[in-house]
py3Dmol code that shows the C-alpha trace and the ligand (Angstrom):
import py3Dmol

protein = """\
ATOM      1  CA  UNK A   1       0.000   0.000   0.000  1.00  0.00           C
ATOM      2  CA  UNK A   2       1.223   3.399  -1.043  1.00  0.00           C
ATOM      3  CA  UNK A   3       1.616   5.821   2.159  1.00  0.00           C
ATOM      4  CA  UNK A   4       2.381   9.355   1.858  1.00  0.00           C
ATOM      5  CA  UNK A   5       4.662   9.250   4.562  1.00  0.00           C
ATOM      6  CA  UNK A   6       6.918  12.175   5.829  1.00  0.00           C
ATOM      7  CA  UNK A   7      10.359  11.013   7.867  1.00  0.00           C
ATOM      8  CA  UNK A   8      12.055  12.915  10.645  1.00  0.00           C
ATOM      9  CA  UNK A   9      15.182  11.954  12.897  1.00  0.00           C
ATOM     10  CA  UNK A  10      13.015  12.084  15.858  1.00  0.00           C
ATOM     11  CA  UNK A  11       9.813  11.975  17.568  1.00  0.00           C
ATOM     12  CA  UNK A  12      10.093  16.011  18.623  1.00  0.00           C
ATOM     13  CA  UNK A  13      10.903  16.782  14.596  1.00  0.00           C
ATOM     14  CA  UNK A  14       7.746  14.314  14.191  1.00  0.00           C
ATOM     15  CA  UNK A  15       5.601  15.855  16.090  1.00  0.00           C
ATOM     16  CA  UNK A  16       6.736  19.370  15.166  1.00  0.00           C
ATOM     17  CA  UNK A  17       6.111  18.834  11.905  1.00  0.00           C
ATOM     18  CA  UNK A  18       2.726  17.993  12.482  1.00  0.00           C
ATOM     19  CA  UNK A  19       1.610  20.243  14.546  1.00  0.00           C
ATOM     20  CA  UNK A  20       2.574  22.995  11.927  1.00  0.00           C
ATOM     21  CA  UNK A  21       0.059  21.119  10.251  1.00  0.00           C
ATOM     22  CA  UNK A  22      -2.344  21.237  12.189  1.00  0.00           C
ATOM     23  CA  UNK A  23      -1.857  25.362  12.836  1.00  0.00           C
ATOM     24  CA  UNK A  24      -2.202  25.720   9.128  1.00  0.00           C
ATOM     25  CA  UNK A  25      -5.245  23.581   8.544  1.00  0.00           C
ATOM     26  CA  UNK A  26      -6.911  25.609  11.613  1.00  0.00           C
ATOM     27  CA  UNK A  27      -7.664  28.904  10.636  1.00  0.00           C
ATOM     28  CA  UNK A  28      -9.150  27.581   6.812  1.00  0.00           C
ATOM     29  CA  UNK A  29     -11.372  24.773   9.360  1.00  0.00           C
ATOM     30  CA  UNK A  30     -12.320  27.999  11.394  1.00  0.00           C
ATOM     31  CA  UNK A  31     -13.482  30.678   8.371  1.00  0.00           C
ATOM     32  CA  UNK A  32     -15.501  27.523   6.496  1.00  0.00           C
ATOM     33  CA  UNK A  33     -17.241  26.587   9.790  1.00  0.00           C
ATOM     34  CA  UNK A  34     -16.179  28.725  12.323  1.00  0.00           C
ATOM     35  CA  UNK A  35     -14.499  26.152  14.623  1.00  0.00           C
ATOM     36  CA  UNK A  36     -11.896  23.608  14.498  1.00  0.00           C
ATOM     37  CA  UNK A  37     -12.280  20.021  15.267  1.00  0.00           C
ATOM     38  CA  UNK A  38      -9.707  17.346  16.207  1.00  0.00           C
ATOM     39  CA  UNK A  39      -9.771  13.796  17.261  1.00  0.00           C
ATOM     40  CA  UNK A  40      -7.023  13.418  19.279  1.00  0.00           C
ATOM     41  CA  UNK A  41      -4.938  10.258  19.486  1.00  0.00           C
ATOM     42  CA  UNK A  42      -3.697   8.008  22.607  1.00  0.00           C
ATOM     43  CA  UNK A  43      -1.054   5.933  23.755  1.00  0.00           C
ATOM     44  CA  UNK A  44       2.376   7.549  23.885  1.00  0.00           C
ATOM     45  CA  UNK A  45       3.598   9.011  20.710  1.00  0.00           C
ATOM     46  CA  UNK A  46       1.396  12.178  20.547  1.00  0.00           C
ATOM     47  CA  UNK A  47       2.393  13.382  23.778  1.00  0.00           C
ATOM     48  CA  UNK A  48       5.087  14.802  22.745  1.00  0.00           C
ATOM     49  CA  UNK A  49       3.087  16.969  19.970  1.00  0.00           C
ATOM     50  CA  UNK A  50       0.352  17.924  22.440  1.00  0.00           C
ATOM     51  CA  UNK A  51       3.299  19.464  24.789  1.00  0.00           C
ATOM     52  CA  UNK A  52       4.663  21.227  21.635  1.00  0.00           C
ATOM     53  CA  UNK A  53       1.580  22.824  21.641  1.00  0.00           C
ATOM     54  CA  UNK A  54       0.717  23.893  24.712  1.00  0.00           C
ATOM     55  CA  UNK A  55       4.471  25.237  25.129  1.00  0.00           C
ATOM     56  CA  UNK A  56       4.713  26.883  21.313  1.00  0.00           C
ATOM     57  CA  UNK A  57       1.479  27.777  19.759  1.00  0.00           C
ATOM     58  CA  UNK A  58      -0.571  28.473  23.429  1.00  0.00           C
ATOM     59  CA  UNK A  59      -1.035  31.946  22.272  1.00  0.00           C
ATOM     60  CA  UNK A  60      -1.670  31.798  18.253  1.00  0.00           C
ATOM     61  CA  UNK A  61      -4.395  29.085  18.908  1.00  0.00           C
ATOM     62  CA  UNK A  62      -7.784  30.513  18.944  1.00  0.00           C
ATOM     63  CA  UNK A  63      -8.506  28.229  21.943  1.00  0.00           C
ATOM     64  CA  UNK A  64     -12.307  29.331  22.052  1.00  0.00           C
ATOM     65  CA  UNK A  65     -13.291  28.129  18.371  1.00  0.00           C
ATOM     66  CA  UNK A  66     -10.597  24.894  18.864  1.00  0.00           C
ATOM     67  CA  UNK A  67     -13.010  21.357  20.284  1.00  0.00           C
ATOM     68  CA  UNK A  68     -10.726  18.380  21.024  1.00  0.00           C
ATOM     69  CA  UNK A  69     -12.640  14.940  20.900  1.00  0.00           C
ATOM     70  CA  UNK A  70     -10.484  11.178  21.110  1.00  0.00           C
ATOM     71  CA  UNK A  71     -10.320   8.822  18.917  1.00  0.00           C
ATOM     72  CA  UNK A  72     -10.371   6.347  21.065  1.00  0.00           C
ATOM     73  CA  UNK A  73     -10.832   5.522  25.458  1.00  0.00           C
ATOM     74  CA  UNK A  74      -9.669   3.038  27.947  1.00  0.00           C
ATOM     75  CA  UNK A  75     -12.854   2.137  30.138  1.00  0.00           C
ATOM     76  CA  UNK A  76     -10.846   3.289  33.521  1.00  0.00           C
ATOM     77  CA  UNK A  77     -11.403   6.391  35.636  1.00  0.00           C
ATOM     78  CA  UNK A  78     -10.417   9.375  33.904  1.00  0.00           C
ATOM     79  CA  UNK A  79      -7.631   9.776  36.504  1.00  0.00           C
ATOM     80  CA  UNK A  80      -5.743   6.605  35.798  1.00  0.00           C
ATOM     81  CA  UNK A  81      -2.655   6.324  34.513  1.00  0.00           C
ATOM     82  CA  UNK A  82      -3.879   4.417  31.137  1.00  0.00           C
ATOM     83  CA  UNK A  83      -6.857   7.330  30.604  1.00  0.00           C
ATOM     84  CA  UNK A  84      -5.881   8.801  27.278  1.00  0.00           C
ATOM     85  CA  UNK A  85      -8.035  12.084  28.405  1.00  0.00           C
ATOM     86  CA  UNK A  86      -5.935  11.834  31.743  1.00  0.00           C
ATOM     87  CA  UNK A  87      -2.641  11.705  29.645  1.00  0.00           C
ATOM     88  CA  UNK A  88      -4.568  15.077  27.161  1.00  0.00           C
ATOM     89  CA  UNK A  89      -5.222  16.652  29.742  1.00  0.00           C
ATOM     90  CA  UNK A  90      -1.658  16.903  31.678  1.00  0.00           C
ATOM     91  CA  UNK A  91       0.268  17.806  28.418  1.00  0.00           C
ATOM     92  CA  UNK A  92      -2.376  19.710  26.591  1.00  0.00           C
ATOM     93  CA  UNK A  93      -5.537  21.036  27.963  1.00  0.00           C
ATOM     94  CA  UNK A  94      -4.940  21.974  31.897  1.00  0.00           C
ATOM     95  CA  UNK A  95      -1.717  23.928  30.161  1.00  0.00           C
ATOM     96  CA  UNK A  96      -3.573  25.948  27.667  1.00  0.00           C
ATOM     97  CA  UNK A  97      -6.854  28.367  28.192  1.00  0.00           C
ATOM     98  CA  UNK A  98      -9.255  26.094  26.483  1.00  0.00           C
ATOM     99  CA  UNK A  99     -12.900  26.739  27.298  1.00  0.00           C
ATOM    100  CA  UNK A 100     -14.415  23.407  29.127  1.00  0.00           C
ATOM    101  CA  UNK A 101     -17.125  23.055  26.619  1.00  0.00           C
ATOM    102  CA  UNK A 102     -14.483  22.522  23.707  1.00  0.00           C
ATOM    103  CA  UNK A 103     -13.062  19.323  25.736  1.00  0.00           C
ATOM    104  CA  UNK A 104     -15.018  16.444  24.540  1.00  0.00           C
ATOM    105  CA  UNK A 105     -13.701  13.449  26.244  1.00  0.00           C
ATOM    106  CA  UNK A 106     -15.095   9.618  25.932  1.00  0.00           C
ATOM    107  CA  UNK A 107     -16.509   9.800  29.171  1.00  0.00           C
ATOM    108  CA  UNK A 108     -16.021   6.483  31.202  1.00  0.00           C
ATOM    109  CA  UNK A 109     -18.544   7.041  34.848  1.00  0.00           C
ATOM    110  CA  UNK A 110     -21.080   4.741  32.735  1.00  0.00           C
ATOM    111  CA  UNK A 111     -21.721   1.480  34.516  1.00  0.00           C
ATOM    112  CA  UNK A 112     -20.380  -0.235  30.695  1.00  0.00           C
ATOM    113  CA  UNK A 113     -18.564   0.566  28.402  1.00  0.00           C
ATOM    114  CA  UNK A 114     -21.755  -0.278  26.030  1.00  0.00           C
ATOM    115  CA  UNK A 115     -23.250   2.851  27.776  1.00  0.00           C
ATOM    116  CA  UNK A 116     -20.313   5.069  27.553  1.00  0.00           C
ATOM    117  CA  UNK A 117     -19.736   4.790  23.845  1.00  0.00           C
ATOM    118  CA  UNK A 118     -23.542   5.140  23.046  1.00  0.00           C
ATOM    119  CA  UNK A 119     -22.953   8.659  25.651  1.00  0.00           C
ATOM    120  CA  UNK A 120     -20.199   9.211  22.966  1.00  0.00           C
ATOM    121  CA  UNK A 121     -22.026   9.416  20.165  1.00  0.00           C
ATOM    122  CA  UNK A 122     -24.654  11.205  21.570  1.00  0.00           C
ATOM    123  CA  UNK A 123     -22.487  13.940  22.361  1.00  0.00           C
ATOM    124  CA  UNK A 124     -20.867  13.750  18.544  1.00  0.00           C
ATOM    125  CA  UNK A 125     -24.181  13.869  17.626  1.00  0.00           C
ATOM    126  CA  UNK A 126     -25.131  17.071  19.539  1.00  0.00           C
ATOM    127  CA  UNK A 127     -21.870  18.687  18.340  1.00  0.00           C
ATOM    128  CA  UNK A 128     -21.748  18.111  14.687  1.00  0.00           C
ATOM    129  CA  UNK A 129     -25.817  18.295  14.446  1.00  0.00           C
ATOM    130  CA  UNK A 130     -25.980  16.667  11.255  1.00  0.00           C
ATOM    131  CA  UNK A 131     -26.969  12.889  11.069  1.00  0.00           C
ATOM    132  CA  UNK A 132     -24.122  11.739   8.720  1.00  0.00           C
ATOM    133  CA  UNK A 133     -21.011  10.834  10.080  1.00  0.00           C
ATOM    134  CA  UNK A 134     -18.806  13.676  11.962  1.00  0.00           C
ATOM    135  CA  UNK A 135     -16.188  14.658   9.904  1.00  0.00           C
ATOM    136  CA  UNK A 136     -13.419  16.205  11.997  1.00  0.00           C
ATOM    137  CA  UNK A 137     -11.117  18.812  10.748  1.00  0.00           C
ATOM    138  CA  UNK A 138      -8.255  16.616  11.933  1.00  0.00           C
ATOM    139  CA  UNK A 139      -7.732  13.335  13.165  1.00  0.00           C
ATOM    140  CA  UNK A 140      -4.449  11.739  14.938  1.00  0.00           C
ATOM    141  CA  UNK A 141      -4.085   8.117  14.846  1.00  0.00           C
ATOM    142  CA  UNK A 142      -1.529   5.776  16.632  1.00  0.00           C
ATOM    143  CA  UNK A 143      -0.008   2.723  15.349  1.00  0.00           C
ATOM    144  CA  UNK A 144       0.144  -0.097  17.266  1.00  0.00           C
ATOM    145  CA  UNK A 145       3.052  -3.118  16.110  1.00  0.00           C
ATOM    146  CA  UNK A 146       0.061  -5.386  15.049  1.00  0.00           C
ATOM    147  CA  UNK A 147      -1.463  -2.834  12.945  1.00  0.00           C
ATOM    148  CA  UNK A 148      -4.413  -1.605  15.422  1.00  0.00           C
ATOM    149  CA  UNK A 149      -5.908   1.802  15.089  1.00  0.00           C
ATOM    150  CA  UNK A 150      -7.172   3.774  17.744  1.00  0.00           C
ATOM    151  CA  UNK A 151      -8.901   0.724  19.674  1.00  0.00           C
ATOM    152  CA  UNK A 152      -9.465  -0.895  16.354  1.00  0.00           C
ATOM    153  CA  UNK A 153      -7.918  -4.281  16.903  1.00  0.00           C
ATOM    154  CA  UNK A 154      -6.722  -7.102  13.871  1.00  0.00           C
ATOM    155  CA  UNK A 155     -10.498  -9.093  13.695  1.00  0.00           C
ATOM    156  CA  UNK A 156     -12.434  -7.097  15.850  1.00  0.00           C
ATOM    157  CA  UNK A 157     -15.966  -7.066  15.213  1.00  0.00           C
ATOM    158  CA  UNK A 158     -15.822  -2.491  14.836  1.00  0.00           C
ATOM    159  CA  UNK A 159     -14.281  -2.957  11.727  1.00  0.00           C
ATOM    160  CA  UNK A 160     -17.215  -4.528   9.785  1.00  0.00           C
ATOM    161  CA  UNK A 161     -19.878  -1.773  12.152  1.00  0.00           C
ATOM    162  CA  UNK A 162     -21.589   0.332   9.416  1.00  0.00           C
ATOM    163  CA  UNK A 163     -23.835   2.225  11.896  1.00  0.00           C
ATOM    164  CA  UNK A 164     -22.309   2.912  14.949  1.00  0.00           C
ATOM    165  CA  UNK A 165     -19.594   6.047  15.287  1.00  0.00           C
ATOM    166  CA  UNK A 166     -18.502   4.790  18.691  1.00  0.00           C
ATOM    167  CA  UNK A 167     -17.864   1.195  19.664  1.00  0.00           C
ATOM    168  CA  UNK A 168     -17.541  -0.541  23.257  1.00  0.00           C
ATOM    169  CA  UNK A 169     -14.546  -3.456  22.456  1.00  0.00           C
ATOM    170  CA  UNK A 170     -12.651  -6.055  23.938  1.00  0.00           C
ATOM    171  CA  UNK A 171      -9.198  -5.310  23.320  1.00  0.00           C
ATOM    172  CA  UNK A 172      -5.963  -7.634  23.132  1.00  0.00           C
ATOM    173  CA  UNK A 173      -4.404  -5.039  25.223  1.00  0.00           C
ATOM    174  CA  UNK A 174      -4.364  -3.452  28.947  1.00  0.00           C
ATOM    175  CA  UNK A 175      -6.758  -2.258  29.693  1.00  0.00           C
ATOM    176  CA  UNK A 176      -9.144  -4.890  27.492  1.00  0.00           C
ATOM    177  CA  UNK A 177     -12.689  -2.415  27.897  1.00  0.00           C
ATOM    178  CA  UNK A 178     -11.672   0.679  25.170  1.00  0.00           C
ATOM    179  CA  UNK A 179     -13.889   2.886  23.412  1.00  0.00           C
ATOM    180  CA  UNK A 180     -13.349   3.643  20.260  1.00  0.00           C
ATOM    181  CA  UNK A 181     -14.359   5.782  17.429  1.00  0.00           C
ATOM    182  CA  UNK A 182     -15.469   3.111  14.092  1.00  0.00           C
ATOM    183  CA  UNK A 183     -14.958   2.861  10.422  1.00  0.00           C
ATOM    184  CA  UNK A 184     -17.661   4.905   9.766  1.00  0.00           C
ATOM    185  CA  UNK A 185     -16.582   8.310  11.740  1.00  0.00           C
ATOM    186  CA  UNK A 186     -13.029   7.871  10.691  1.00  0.00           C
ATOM    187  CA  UNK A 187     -13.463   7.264   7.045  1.00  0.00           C
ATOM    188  CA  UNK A 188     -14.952  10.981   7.013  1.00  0.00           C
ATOM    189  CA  UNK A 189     -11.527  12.769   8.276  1.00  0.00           C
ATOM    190  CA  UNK A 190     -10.976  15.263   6.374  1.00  0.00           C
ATOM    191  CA  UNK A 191      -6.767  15.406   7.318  1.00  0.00           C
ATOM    192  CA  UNK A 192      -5.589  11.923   8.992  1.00  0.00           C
ATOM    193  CA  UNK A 193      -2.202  11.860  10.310  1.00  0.00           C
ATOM    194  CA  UNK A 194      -0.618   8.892  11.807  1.00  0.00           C
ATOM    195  CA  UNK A 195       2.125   9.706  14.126  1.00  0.00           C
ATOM    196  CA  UNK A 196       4.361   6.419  13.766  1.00  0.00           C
ATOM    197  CA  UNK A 197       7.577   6.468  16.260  1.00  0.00           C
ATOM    198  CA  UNK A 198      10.284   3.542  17.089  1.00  0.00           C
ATOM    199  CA  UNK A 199      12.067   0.850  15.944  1.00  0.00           C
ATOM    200  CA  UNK A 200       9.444  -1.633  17.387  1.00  0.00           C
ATOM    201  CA  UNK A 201       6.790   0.061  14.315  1.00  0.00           C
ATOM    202  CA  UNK A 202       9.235  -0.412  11.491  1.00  0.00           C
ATOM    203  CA  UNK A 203       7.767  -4.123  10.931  1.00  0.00           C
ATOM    204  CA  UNK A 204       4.089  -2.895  10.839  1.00  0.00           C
ATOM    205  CA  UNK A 205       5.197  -0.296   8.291  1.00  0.00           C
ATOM    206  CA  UNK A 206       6.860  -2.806   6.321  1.00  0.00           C
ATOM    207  CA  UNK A 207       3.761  -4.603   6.092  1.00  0.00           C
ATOM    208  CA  UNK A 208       1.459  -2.639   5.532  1.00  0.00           C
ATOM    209  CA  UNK A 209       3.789  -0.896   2.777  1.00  0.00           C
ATOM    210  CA  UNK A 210       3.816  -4.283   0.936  1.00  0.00           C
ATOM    211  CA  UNK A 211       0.494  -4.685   0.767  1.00  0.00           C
ATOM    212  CA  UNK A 212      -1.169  -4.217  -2.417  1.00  0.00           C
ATOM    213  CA  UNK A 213      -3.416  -1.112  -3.535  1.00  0.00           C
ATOM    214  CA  UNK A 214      -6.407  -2.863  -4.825  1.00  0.00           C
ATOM    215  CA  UNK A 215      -6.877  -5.191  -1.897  1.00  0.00           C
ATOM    216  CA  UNK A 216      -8.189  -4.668   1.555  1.00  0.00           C
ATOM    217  CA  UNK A 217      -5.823  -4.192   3.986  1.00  0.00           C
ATOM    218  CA  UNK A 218      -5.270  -7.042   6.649  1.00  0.00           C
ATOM    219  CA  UNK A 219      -4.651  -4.439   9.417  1.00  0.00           C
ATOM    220  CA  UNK A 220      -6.908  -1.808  10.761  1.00  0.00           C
ATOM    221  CA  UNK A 221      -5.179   1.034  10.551  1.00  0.00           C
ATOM    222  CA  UNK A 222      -4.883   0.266   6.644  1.00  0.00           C
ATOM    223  CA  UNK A 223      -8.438  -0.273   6.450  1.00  0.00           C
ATOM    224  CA  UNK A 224      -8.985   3.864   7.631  1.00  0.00           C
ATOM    225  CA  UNK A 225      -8.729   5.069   3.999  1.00  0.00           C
ATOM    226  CA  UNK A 226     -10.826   8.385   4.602  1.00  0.00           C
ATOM    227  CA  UNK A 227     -11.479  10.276   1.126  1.00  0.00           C
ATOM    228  CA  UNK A 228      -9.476  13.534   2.885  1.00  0.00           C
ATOM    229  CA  UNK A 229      -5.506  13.454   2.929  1.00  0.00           C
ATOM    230  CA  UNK A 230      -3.916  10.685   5.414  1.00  0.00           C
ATOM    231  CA  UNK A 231      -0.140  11.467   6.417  1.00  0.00           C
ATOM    232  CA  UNK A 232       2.449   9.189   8.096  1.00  0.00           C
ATOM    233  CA  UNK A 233       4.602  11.097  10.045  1.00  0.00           C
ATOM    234  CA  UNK A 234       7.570   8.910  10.786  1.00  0.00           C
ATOM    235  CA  UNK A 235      10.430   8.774  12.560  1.00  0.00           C
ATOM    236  CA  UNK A 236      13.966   7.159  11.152  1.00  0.00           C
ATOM    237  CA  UNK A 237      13.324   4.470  13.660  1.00  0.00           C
ATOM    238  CA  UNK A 238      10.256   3.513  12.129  1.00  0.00           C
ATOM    239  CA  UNK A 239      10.748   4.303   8.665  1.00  0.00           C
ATOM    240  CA  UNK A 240      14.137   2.794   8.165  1.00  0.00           C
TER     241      UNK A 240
END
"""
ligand_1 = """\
17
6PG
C -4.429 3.866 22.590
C -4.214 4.411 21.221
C -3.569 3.380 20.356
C -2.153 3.868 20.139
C -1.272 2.785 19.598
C 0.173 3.263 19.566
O -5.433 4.192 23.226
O -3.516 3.144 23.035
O -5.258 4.996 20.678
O -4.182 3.169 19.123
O -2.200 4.972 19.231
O -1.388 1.677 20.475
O 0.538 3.540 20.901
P 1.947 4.225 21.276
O 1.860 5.625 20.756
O 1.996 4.147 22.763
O 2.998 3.405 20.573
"""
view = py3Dmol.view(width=600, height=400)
view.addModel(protein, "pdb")
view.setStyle({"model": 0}, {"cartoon": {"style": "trace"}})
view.addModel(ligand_1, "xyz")
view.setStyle({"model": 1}, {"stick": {}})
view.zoomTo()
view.show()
């Protein structure tokens, strides 16, 4: 499969890089529909962007028209260590003056995780008013060395859901219980960017680079093939 991939020497180039991005997709986002909307990623990797832009671009970002949503959730408190909103909010949003109501987080005091992702979409639904699928200005994705996708696991059941936008799953993976936006929300990004760091991802890339075009891909994160532009913003580890 063909990526349009983008190599640095190092996850703070990486992340740099696409964060720039990002700052010059936001103010066309904000005059066509007078806000900004990004899914943000988990895991590790975009940490490092998120601090880059609290610390850099906390005073050019027009925090007030600016709504951060997730991708994807554990189902833990959202003051665990695993919480991807928990890990948000320490490098991005308690650092920068973002209005409360523009931090849309997958919301885990639900007694499931069933009932947290349909609370998901119900806020998605409320935000982007229209019934078809959010599209979201921007969307960050992780890669994990198996080729999952937000909490989109190799076989798991969310990748054939062609209703839902949010998903309650079982992942291979601590925390198992994750939320997770589906197929049929990310498909609509209009700019993806996966932010793919370390050696241990150069085997995934590999694969998924040597897969052909006009086949489906074995691996989730090759089966997000949104009609916007999708980015790999690599690191030498990874790409090499
Ligand atoms: C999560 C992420 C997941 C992550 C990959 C890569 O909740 O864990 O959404 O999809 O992006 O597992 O994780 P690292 O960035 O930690 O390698």
């Amino acid at each position: 499969m063909k990526l349009d991939t983008r190599v640095f020497p190092d996850i703070t180039s990486l992340s740099r890089a696409a964060l720039e991005e990002i700052m010059r997709i936001l103010p066309d986002a904000v005059a066509k529909r007078g806000r900004f909307s990004i899914a943000l990623a988990g895991g590790h990797t975009p940490a490092k962007l998120y601090a880059l832009w609290a610390e850099n671009y906390k005073t050019q970002t027009p925090w007030s028209q600016v709504h951060l949503f997730f991708g994807d959730e554990r189902f833990v408190p959202e003051d665990d260590l695993l919480s991807n909103y928990r890990m948000a909010r320490e490098t991005l949003i308690d650092q920068v003056p973002i209005p409360a109501e523009n931090v849309h987080p997958m919301l885990t005091d639900f007694p499931s995780a069933e009932k947290a992702a349909e609370a998901y979409e119900v806020e998605l639904r409320r935000f982007f008013v229209d019934d078809a699928p959010p599209a979201f200005d921007v969307q960050l994705l992780g890669l994990g060395i198996e080729g999952h996708t937000a909490s989109l696991f190799p076989d798991s059941p969310a990748l054939a859901e062609n209703q839902k936008w949010v998903e309650a799953v079982t992942a291979p993976a601590e925390p198992p219980q994750r939320l997770t936006l589906t197929p049929v929300v990310l498909n609509q990004g209009h700019n993806t960017f996966f932010l793919v760091a370390g050696g241990d991802k150069r085997n995934i890339l590999s694969a998924l680079r040597i897969e052909p075009d006009n086949q489906p891909s074995k691996f989730p994160a090759g089966q997000i093939r949104p009609s916007g532009r999708v980015l790999w913003y690599l690191d030498q580890a990874a790409a090499s």
